[in-house]
C-alpha positions in Angstrom: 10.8 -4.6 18.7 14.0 -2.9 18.5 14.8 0.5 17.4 18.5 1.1 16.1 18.0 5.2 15.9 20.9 6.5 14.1 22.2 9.9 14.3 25.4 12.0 14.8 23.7 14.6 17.2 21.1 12.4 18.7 21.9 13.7 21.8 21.6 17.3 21.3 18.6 16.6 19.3 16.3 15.0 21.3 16.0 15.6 25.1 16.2 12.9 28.1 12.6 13.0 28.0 11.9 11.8 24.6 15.3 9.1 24.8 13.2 8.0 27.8 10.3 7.7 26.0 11.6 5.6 22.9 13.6 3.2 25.3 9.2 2.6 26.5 8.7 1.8 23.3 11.6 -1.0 22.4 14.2 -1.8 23.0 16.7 1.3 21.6 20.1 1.6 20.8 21.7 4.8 20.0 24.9 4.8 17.3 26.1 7.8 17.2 29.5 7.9 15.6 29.2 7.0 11.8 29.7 4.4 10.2 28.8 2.7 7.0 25.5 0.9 7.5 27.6 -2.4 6.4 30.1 -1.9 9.3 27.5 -2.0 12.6 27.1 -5.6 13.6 24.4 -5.1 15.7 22.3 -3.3 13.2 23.2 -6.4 10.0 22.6 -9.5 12.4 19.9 -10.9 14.8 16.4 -11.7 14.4 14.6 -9.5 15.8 11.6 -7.3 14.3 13.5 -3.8 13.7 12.9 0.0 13.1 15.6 1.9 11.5 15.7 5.2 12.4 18.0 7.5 10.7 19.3 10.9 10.6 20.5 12.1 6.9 23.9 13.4 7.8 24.8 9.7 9.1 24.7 8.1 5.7 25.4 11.0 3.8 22.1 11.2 2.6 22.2 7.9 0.8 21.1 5.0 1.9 21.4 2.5 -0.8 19.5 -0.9 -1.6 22.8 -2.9 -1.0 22.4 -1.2 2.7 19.1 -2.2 3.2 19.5 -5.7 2.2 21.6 -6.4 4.8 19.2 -5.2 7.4 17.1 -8.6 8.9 13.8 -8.0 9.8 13.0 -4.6 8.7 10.0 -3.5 9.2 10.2 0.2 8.9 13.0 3.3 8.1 11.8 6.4 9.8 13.4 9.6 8.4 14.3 12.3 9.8 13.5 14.6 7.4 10.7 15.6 4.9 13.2 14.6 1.4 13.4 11.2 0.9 15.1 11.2 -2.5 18.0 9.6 -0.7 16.7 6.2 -0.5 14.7 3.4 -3.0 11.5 3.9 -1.8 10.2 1.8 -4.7 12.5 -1.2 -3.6 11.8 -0.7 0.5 7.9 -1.6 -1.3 8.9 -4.3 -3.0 10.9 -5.9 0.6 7.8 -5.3 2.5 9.4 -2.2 4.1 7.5 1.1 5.0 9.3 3.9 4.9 7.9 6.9 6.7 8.7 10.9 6.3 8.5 14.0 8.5 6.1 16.7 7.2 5.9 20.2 7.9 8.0 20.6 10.5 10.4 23.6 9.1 7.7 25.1 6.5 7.5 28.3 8.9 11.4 28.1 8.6 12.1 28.0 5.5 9.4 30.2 4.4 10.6 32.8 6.3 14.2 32.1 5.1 12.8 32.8 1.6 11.4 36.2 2.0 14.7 37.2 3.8 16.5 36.2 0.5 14.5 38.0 -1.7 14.9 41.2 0.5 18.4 40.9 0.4 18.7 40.7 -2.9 16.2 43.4 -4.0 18.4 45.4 -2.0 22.1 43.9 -3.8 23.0 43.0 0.0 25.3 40.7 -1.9 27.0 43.5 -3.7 27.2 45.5 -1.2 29.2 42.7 1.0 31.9 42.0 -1.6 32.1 45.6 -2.4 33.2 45.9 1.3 30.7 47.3 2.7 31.4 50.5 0.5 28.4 52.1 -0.8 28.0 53.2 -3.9 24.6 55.3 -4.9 24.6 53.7 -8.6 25.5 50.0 -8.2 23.9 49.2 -4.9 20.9 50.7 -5.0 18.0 48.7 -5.0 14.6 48.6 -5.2 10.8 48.1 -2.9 9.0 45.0 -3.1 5.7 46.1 -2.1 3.1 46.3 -5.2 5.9 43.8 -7.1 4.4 40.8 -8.3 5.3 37.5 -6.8 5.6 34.3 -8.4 5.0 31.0 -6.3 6.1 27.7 -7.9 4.1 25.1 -6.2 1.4 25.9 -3.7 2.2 23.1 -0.8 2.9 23.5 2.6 6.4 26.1 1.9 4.7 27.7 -1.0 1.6 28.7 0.5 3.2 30.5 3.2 5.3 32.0 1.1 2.6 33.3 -0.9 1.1 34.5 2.7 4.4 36.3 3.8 4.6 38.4 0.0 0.8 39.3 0.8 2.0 40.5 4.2 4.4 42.6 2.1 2.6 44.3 0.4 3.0 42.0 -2.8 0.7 40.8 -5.4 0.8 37.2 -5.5 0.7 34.6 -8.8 1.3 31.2 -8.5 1.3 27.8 -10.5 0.6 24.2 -8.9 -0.4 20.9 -10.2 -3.5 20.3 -8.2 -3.7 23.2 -5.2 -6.0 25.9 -6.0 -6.2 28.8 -3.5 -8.3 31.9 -4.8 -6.7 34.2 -2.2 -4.1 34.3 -4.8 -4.2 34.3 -8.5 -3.4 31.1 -10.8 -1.0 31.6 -13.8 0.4 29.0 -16.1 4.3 28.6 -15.7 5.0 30.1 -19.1 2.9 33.7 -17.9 4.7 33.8 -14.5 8.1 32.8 -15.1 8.3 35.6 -18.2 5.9 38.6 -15.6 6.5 38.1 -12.4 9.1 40.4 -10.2 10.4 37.3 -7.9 9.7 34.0 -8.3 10.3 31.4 -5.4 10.3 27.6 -6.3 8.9 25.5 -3.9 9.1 22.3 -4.9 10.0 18.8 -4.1 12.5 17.0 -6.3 10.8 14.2 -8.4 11.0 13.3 -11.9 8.8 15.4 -13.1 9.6 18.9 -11.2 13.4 18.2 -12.2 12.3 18.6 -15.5 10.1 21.3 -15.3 12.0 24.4 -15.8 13.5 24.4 -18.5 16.2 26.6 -20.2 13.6 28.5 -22.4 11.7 29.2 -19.6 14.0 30.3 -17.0 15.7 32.4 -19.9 12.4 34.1 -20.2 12.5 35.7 -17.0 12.7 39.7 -17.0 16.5 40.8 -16.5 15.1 42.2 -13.3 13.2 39.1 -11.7 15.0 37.9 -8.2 15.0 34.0 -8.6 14.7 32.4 -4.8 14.5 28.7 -4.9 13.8 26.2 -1.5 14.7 23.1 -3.0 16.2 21.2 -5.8 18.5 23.7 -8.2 16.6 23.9 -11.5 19.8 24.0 -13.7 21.9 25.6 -11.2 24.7 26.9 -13.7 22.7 28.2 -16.1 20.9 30.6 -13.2 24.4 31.8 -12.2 25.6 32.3 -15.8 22.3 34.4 -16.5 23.9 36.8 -13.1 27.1 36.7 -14.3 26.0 38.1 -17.8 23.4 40.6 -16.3 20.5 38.5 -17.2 18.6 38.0 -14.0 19.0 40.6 -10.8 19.2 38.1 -8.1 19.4 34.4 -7.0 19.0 32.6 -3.8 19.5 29.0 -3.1 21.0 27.0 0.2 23.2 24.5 -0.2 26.6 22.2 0.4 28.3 23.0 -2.2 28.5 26.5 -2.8 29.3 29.6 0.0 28.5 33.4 0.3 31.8 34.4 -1.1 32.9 32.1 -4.0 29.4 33.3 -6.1 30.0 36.7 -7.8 27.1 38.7 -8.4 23.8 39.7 -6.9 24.0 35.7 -5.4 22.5 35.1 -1.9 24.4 31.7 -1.7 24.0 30.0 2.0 24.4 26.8 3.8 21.5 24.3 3.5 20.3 26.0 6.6 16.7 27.9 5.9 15.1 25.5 8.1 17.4 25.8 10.9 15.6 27.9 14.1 14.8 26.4 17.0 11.2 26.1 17.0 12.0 23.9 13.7 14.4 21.5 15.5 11.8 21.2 18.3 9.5 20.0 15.9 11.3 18.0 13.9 12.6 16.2 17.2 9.1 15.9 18.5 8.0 14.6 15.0 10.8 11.8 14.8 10.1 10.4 18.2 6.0 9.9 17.3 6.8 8.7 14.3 8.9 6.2 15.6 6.6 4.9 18.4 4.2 4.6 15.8 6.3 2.2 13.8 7.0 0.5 16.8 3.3 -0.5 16.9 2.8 -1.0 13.6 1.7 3.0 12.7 3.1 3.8 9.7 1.5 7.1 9.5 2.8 9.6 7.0 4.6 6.3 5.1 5.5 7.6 1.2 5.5 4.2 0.1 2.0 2.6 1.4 2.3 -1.0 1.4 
C-alpha cells in the first residue's frame, strides 16, 4: 500500500517518531510544497493500492471530483480535520472510496476559545481596542455573565462543553439539539432561546439542513443585548454584523479567513480561524491522523463519514 500524505507543514506537524511509524505501515511519500492534485505524477499514475492523506490548507480546502478521478486505485482519503464539507463524499461512495474524518481532537480548544469570546465581548473588549485603549465609563462598560442565561445551539462534542464551561461560570444553561438530550441542562426549542437567552453560541456542523436553520426572523429575534458567539459555519454572516452596526445585537464572535480584528466596527470579536489552535490540540490532531492512516492502510476505516 502506499500512502501519498499531503501537507504543507508535515514536518512540523508530526514528529520523527510518527513519520517513522507511517513509513511501517507503507510505503510513504511526503509532498510538501503545493501543488494542484492534477500536477503530482506520482500521485495520478501507477497501480498500486493507495491512501490519500491530506491536510486542508494543501488543496485549499477543496478537493474536487475531477481531482479524485485521476487518482488510480484509491482506496481511502484520510482528512486531517473534523469538516469535510470540502470534498464529495457522496461521489468518493459511489467510486468505492472511504473517506475518513478526525473527531474530537480540538473540542477542548475551541470550546475554550468560545467562552473567551463571549467574555470579551460582555466586556466591549472590542470597543475598548479601537477606541485606543481609552476608557470611557459610559460606552465601555460592560456587564457579568454569571446568573445570565446561556444558549447552546447543538449539544455535540463542542456544545456540551461549552454548556459545561457557562455552568463553571456561574451561568444558567439552555440548549437545543436534534437528538442529544442532557438533563444537566435545560432543553428549549430554537424559537424560545434565540428570542431569551443572554449569549447564544452555535455549535454546529455545516450541512444542509443547519445552513438553513437560522433564519433571518429568528436571529432578528434576539434581545438587543444577546452576545452571539458562533464555532462554525456563519449563519448569515452580514446580516449579524448589520444588526451590530445598527445597535441591534451587543456582541458577535466568529473565526475566520476572511475577515480581521480591525476591519469589523463594533462590539465584533473577529479572529483568524484559529479557536482550535493550542498545542495539546495539534498533538492530537497529529496523533489522530497517523492512527487513522495505519488503519486505512489495513483496511480500518474507522470514523469513515461515508460507510461503504
Amino acid at each position: 500500500m502506499k500512502v501519498f500524505l499531503l501537507s504543507p507543514i508535515a514536518h512540523q506537524l508530526l514528529s520523527d517518531e510518527q513519520i517513522e511509524q507511517l513509513q511501517s505501515a507503507g510505503e510513504l511519500v511526503i509532498i510538501n510544497k503545493i501543488k494542484p492534485i492534477q500536477e503530482l505524477p506520482d500521485l495520478t499514475s501507477g497501480d498500486e493500492d493507495r491512501i490519500l492523506a491530506i491536510d486542508p490548507d494543501f488543496c485549499q480546502w477543496k478537493i474536487t471530483n475531477e481531482d479524485i478521478n485521476k487518482i488510480p486505485k484509491l482506496k481511502a482519503i484520510v482528512l486531517q480535520t473534523t469538516s469535510f464539507s470540502y470534498i464529495d463524499i457522496a461521489y468518493c461512495k459511489e467510486k468505492g472510496i472511504s473517506v475518513v474524518n478526525l473527531r474530537g481532537f480540538s473540542s477542548l480548544a475551541v470550546a475554550e476559545w468560545a467562552i473567551m469570546a463571549a467574555l470579551n465581548l460582555a466586556r466591549k473588549i472590542p470597543l475598548l481596542i479601537q477606541d485606543g485603549w481609552k476608557l470611557n465609563f459610559n460606552k465601555h462598560k460592560g456587564y457579568e455573565l454569571r446568573g445570565k442565561t446561556a444558549g447552546i445551539i447543538g449539544l455535540g462534542r463542542i456544545g456540551r462543553l461549552v454548556a459545561e464551561n457557562c455552568m463553571g461560570i456561574g451561568m444558567k444553561v439552555n440548549y437545543w439539539s436534534r437528538q442529544t438530550r442532557d438533563d444537566r441542562f435545560t432543553f428549549s426549542e430554537i424559537s424560545d432561546l434565540m428570542s431569551s437567552c443572554d449569549v447564544i453560541f452555535l455549535a454546529l456542523p455545516r450541512n444542509e439542513e443547519t445552513s438553513v436553520l437560522l433564519t433571518e426572523e429568528l436571529l432578528r429575534s434576539m434581545k438587543k443585548s444577546t452576545i452571539f458567539v458562533r464555532t462554525g459555519f456563519p449563519p448569515n454572516h452580514e446580516l449579524l454584523l448589520r444588526m451590530i452596526k445598527d445597535g441591534d445585537l451587543y456582541g458577535y464572535a466568529f473565526d475566520e479567513d476572511e475577515s480581521t480584528f480591525g476591519e469589523c466596527q463594533g462590539n465584533v470579536w473577529a479572529s483568524p480561524p484559529n479557536a482550535w489552535l493550542t498545542n495539546e490540540s495539534t498533538n492530537s490532531n497529529a496523533e489522530q491522523w497517523v492512527d487513522a492512516i495505519v488503519r486505512a492502510v489495513n483496511g480500518d476505516y474507522t470514523n469513515a463519514v461515508n460507510a461503504l
